[in-house]
C-alpha positions in Angstrom: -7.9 -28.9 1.4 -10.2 -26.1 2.2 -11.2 -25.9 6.2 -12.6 -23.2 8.7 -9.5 -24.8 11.0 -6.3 -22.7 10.3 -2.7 -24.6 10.1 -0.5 -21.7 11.7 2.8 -23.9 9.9 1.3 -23.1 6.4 3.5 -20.7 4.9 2.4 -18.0 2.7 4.9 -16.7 -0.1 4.6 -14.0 -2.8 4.6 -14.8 -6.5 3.3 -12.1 -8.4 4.0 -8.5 -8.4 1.5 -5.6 -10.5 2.0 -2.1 -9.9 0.4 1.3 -11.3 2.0 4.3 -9.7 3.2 8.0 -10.4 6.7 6.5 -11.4 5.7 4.1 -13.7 2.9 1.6 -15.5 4.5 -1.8 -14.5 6.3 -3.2 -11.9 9.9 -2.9 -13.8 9.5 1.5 -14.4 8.2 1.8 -11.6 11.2 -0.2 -9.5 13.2 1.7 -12.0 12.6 5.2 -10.9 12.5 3.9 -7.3 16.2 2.7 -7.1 17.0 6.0 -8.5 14.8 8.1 -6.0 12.9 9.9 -9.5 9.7 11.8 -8.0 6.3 11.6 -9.4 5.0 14.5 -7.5 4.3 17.2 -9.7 1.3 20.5 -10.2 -2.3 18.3 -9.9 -3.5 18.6 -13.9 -6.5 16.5 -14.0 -8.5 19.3 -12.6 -7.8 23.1 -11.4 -6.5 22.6 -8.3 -5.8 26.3 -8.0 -8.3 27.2 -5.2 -7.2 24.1 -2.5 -4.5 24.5 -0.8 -3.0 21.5 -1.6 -2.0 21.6 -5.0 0.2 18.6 -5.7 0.3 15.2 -5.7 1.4 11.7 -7.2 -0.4 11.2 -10.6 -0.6 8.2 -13.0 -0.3 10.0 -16.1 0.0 7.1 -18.5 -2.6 4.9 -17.5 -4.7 3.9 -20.6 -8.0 2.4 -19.4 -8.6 0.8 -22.8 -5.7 -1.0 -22.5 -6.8 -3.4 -19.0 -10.4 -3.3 -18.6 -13.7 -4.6 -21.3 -15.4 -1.1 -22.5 -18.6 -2.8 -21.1 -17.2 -3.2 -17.1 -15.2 0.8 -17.6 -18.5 2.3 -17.7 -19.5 0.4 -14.5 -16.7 1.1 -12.5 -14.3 4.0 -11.0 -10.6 4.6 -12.0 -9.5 3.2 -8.8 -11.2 -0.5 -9.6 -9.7 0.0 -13.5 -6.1 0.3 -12.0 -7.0 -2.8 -9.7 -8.0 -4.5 -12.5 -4.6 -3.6 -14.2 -1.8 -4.4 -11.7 -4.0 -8.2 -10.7 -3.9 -8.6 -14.8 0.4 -7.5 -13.9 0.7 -9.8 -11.1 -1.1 -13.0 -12.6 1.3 -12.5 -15.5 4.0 -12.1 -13.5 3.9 -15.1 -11.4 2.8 -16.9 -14.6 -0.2 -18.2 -12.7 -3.4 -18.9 -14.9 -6.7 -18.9 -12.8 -8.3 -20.8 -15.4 -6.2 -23.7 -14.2 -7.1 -23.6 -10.4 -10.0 -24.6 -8.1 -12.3 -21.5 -8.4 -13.2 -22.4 -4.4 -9.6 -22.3 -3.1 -8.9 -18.6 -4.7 -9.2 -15.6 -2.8 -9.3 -12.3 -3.6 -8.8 -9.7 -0.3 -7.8 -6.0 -1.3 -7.7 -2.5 0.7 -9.0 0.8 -0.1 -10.2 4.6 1.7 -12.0 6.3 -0.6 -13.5 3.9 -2.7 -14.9 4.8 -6.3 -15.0 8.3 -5.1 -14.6 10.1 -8.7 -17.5 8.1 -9.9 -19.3 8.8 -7.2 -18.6 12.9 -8.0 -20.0 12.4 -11.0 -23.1 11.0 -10.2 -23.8 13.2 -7.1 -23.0 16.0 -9.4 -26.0 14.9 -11.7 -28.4 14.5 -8.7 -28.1 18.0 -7.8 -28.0 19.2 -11.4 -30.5 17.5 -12.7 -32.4 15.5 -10.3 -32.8 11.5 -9.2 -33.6 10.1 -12.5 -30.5 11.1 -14.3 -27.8 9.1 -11.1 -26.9 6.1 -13.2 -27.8 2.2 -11.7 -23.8 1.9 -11.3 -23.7 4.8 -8.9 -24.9 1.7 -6.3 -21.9 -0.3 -6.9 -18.7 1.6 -8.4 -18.4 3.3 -5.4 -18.3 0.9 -2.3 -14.9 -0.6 -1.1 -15.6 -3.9 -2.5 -15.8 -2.7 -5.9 -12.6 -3.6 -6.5 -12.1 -7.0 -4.7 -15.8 -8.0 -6.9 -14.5 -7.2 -10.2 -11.4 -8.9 -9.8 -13.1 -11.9 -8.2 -15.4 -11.6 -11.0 -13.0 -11.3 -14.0 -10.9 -14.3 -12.8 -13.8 -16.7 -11.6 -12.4 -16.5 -7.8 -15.0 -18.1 -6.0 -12.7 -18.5 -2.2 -13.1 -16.1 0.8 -12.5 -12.6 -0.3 -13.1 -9.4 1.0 -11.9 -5.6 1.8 -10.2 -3.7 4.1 -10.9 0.1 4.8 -8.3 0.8 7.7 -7.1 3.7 5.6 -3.2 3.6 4.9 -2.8 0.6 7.1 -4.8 -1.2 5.1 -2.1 -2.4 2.1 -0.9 -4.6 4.9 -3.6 -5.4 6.8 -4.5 -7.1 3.1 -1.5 -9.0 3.1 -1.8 -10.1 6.7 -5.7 -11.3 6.0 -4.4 -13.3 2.6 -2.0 -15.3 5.2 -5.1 -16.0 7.6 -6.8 -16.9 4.2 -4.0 -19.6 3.2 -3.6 -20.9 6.2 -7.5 -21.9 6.6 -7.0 -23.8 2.8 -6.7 -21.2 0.0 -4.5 -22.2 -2.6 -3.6 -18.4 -4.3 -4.9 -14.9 -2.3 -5.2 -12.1 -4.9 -4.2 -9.0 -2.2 -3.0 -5.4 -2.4 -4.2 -1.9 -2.4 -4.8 1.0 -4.9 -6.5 4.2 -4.7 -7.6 7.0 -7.0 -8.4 10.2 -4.4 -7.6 12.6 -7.2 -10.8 14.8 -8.1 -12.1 17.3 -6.6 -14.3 16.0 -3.9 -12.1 13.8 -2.9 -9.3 16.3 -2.5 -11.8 18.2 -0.1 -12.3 15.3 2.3 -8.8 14.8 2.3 -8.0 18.4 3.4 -10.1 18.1 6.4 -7.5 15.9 8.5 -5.4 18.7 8.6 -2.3 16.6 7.5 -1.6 17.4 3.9 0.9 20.2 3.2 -0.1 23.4 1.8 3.7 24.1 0.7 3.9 24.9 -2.9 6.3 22.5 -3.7 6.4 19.2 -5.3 9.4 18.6 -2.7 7.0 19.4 0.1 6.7 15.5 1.4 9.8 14.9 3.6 9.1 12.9 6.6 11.7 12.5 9.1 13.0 16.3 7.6 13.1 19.0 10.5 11.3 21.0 8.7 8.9 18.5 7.5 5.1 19.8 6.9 2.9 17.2 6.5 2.2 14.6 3.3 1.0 15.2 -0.5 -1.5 13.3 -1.4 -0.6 10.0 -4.5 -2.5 7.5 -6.8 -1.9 4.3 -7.6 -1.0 1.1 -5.6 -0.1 -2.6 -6.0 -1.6 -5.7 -6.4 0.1 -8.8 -5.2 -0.3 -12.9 -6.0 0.3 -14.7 -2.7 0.4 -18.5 -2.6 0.8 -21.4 0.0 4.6 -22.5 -0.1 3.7 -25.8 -1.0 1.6 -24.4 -3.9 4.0 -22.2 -5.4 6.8 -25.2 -5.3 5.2 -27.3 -6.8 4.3 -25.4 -10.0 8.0 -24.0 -9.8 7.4 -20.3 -9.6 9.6 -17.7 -8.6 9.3 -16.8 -5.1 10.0 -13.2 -3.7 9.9 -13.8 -0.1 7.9 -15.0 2.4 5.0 -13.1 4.6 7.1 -13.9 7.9 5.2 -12.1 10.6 2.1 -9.6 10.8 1.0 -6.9 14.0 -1.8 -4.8 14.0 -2.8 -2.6 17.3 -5.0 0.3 17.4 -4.3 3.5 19.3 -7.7 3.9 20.6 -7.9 7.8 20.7 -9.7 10.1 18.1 -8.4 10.8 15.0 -8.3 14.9 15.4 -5.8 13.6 18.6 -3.2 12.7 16.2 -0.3 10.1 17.4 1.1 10.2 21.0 3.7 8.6 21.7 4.5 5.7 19.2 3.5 3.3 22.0 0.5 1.6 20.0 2.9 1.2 16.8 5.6 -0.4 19.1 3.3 -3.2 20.3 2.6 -3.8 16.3 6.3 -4.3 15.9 7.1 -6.6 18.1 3.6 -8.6 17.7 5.3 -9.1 14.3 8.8 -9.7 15.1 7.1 -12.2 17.9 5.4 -13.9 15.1 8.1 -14.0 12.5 10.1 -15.7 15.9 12.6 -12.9 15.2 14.7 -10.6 17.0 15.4 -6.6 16.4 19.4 -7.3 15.5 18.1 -9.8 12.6 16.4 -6.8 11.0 17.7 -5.5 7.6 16.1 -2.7 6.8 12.4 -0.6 7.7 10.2 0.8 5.3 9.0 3.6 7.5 5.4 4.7 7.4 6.5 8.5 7.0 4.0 10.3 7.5 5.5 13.9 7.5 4.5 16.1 10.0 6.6 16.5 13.1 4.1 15.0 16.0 3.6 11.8 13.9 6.9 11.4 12.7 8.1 11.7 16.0 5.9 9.5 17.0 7.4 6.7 14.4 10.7 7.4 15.7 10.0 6.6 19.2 8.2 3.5 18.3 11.3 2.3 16.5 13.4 2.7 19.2 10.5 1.2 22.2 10.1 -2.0 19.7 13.9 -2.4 18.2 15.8 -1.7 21.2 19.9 -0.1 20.4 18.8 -1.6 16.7 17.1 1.2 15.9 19.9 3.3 15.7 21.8 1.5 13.0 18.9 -0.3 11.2 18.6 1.5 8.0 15.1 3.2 7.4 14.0 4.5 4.4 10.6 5.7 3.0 10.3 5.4 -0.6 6.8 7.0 -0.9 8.1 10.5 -1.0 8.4 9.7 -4.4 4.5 9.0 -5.4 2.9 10.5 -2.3 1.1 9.1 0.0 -1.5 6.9 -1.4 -3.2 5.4 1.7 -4.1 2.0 1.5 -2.1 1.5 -2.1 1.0 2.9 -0.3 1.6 0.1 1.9 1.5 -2.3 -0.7 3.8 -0.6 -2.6 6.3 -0.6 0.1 5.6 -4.0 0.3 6.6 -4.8 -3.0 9.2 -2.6 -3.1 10.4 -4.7 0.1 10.2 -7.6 -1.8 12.2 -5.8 -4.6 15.1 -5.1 -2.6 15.6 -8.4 -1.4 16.3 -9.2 -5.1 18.5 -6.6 -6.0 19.6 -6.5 -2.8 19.4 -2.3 -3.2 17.6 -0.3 -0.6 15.5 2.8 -2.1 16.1 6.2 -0.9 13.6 8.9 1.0 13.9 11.8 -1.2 13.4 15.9 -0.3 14.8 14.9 3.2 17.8 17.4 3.2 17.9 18.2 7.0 17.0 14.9 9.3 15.7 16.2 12.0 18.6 14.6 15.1 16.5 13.8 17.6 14.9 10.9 16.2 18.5 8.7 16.2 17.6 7.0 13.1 19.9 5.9 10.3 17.8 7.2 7.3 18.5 6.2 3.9 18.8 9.1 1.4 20.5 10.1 -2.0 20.3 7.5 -4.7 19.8 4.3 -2.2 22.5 1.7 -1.0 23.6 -1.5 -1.8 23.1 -4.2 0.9 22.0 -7.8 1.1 18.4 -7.8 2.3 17.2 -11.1 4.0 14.4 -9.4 6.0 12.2 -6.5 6.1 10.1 -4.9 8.6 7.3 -2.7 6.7 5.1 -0.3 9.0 2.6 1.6 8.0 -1.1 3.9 9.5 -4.0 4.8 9.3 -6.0 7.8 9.9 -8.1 7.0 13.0 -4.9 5.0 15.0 -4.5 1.9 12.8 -1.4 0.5 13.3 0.3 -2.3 10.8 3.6 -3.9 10.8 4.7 -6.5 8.3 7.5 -9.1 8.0 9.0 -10.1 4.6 11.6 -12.5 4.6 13.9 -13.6 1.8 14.8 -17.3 1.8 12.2 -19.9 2.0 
């Protein structure tokens, strides 16, 4: 029954699982290469990147828009809504859930994103100032806003429930997840919930150089967080889209559950952005707001997917908020930080961590951070590199933020 009162005991689970990233066009390449720490960083080709000075990045090379989206709504929208529209077509297949079948009122559709339709938007600005006002197409209103996404997706599948978007940069993949829980909990039957981005053209490669965060290392190894000679992120495309359902929903049509959204923190540091991270303090207070709401300790912890963010202050930063929130557990808790592999790709990175989360509770396999060769020893953490490990995840603590001092941390726990 839909209500505006929420039931804090209704339990949300995930079903469904679509992906789109650098290291694969599916859920099952993608999961593929990430067991086996394979990079999808390589020399940006879809434009000349040779005069920024960031000159690599994550790329989705195999992405066929023909093969997801109607010719009619490509035209209408931006590459980052077609790759939306391709992992929630993933994800619905995955979970074998038909929306067709369901009360249009009690679907939700909640997804996260930074740039927006920002390609699309290049193109039209690019005709304003080329050839004036009458030649920006009626589209350029729509394809570019944050919502984009969330409204074609709602559109395509006839989800009429509470939906919305997130824009808390690369907190936001979680900050999804967490509203989809809210969502099910106040009568929602199936949240539609992720992130992707597509900051890969040329404008939006020039906002994204003015944080002063990406590396300017030749390199397609230059991403290594936690590394003592780490110097800041490349940049990635890409994301996931997730099917989350009430418990009692999923049961009762017999799907395959991956885990459970268990717990959800979100803090902000409350400083400007140019002041970068402090002390970790802000992101501690997210960690145990989700332990506290999982009703969790530290010790039960199995593994953290790490935000990672690569430079020394805000990796730093990571590590002492490990060790404020998790206690003597924070020095045997494996940590790992599977973007390094695809970049980071802001609000689609979280997501993917989440699913990759998920992942390893099924296999029961932990991903690697790759390019970290020399872990910096002051941070006291036990990083997981080369090729993974074996281990039987039950729960997972997922952090991840956002330009500005957004903070997330996520729960996901195995058995239900």
């Amino acid at each position: 029954m839909i209500t505006s009162l929420p039931d804090p005991e209704r339990r949300a689970v995930v079903t469904g699982l679509g992906v789109v990233a650098p290291t694969g066009m599916g859920t099952a390449p993608w999961w593929s290469a990430t067991k086996l720490g394979q990079s999808g960083i390589r020399a940006i080709s879809r434009f000349d990147a040779s005069r920024y000075t960031t000159r690599f990045a994550g790329q989705v090379l195999d992405f066929d828009v023909t093969d997801h989206v109607d010719p009619r709504v490509a035209v209408q929208t931006d590459r980052w809504t077609w790759m939306g529209l391709a992992a929630a077509e993933m994800a619905f297949e995955d979970a074998a859930f038909d929306p067709s079948e369901h009360d249009p009122f009690a679907m939700s559709v909640i997804t996260a994103s930074s740039s927006g339709g920002v390609e699309f938007g290049q193109v039209e600005i690019q005709k304003l100032w080329g050839q004036g006002p009458r030649f920006v197409g009626a589209y350029q209103s729509i394809a570019w806003f944050y919502a984009a996404t969330t409204g074609q997706i709602s559109i395509r599948y006839g989800m009429k429930g509470h939906s919305g978007v997130v824009a808390t940069e690369g907190a936001g993949g979680l900050e999804a997840l967490g509203q989809s829980r809210r969502a099910l909990r106040r009568g929602m039957e199936a949240v539609v919930t992720g992130g992707l981005e597509a900051p890969l053209c040329p404008y939006a490669l020039c906002c994204q150089m003015g944080n002063g965060r990406m590396s300017t290392l030749p390199a397609a190894t230059a991403y290594r967080p936690f590394d003592e000679r780490a110097s800041g992120y490349l940049p990635g495309e890409g994301g996931a889209i997730l099917l989350v359902e009430s418990l009692e929903g999923a049961r009762r049509r017999g799907a395959h559950i991956y885990g459970e959204i268990a717990g959800y923190g979100a803090t902000h540091d409350g400083r400007l952005p140019t002041d970068g991270p402090q002390d970790g303090a802000h992101l501690a207070r997210a960690i145990r707001i989700a332990l506290d709401d999982a009703q969790m300790t530290a010790d039960e912890l199995d593994v953290v997917f790490a935000d990672g963010a690569g430079s020394l202050d805000a990796d730093a930063a990571e590590a002492q908020a490990l060790h404020a929130a998790l206690g003597d557990r924070a020095r045997t808790v494996p940590v790992t930080v599977p973007k390094t592999m695809v970049g980071r790709t802001y609000a689609g990175g979280a997501s993917l961590d989440a699913a990759a989360a998920l992942l390893s509770m099924r296999d029961r396999h932990i991903p690697p951070t790759i390019n970290l060769e020399r872990p910096a020893p002051g941070y006291a953490l036990r990083l997981v590199r080369d090729g993974g490990e074996a281990a039987d995840v039950r729960t997972v603590l997922v952090l991840a933020r956002g330009y500005g001092g957004f903070n997330s941390a996520l729960v996901l726990r195995r058995d239900v």
